[in-house]
N, C-alpha and C positions, 0 to 999 in steps of 0.2 A: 193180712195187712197189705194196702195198697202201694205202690213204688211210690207213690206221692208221699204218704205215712212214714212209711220207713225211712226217707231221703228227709224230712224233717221234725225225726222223732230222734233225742239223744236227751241222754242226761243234763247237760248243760245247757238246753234250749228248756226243758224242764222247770231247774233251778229258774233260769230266767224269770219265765211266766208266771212261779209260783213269786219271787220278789216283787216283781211288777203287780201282782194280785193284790198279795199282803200291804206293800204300800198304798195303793189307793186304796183298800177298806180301812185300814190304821189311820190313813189321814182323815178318811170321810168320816170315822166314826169320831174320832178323837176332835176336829175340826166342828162337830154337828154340837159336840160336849160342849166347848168352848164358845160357840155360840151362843146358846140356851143358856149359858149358867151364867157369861160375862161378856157377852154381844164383839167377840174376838174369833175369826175365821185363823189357823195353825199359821199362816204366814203374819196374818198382821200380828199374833203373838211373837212368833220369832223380831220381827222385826224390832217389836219394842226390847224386846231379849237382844239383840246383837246392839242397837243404841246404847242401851244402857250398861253395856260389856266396854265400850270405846271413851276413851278419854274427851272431856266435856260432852260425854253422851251426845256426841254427833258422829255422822257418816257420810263421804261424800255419796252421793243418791246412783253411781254406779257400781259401787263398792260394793254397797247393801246390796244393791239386784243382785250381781254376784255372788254373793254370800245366802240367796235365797232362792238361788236360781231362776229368776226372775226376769222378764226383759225390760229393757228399759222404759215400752212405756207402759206395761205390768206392776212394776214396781213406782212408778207414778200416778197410777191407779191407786194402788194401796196405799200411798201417801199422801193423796189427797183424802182420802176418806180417814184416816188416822187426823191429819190435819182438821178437816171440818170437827169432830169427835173432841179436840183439842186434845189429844193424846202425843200429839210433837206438833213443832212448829217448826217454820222456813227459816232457817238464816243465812244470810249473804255472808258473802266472804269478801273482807276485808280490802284484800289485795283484787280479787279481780269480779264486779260487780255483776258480772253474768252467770256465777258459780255460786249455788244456795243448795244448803245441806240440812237436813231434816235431825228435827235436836229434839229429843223424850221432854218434854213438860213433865213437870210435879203432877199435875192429873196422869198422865202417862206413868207415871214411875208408881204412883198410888196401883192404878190396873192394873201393870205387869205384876207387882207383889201381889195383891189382892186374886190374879188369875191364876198366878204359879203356884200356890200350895191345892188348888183344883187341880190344874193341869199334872204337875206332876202325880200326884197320888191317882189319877187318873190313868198317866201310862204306867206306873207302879203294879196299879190291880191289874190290868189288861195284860201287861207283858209278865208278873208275877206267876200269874193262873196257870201259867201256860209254861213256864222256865224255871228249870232251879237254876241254883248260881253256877254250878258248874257250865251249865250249859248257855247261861251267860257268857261264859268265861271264853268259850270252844267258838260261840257263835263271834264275837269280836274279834276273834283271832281270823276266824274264815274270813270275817267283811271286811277286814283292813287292810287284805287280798286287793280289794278291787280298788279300779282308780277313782280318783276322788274323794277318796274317805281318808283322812290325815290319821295314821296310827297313834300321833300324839292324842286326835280329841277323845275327851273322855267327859264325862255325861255333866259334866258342871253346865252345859247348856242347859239343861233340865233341872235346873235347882230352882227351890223357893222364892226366886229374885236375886237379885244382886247382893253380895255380903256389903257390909260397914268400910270394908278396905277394900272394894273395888274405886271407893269414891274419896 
């Protein structure tokens, strides 16, 4: 092994590259599903998923990027294309005319339902195949280790849609 190799080979750089791997094929392959089956790229799923999570199924449009990890004009991107799609619409705010927040339409809240019992049964096989529960269990406890991951969330983001009492 070369002093270059050894100076940047450890376990923790390991784990890294192996998360980093695992997320872009999980997204790309998961993201490719959702396309094909209901013309929805993983972000603009999530997106309709985090609107129709918030009270009058609106978000102000830096919130969401935030929540999607997104930049702001990434996430303007994404919602102009949901918008043209009529899957949300703009609306202004009230109090101050230059603030417009992206609000789920009934076409949009139809898709998200309609996308979600694919999508989730989707990450269900994928991550099934490969996991039992227990090691559900171990692997959540490890990632809720790192920062950014809220040890509160727990996978209601990946349900069927919104319940009856979210609304």
């Amino acid at each position: 092994m070369t002093e270059l190799q050894t100076s940047i080979s450890s376990p923790a750089l390991d784990v890294f590259v192996r998360l980093l791997r695992a997320h872009s094929a999980v997204t790309r392959l998961l993201s490719a599903q959702l396309q094909e089956q209901h013309g929805l790229t993983i972000n603009a799923y999530e997106a309709l998923l985090r609107l129709s999570r918030e009270e009058g199924d609106r978000m102000r449009r830096i919130d969401l990027a935030e929540s999607l990890l997104l930049t702001a004009s990434g996430v303007t991107r994404l919602l102009d294309g949901l918008e043209r799609s009529g899957l949300i619409a703009n609306e202004q705010c009230e109090a101050d005319r230059r603030v417009s927040y992206p609000v789920l339409t009934d076409q949009g809240r139809a898709k998200l339902v309609e996308a979600s019992e694919f999508h989730v049964a989707s990450v269900r096989t994928l991550l099934g195949e490969r996991y039992s529960d227990e090691e559900f269990d171990q692997l959540i406890g490890l990632l809720n280790r790192l920062p950014g991951v809220d040890p509160e969330m727990t996978g209601e983001d990946c349900r069927a849609g919104p319940s009856d009492s979210d609304h």
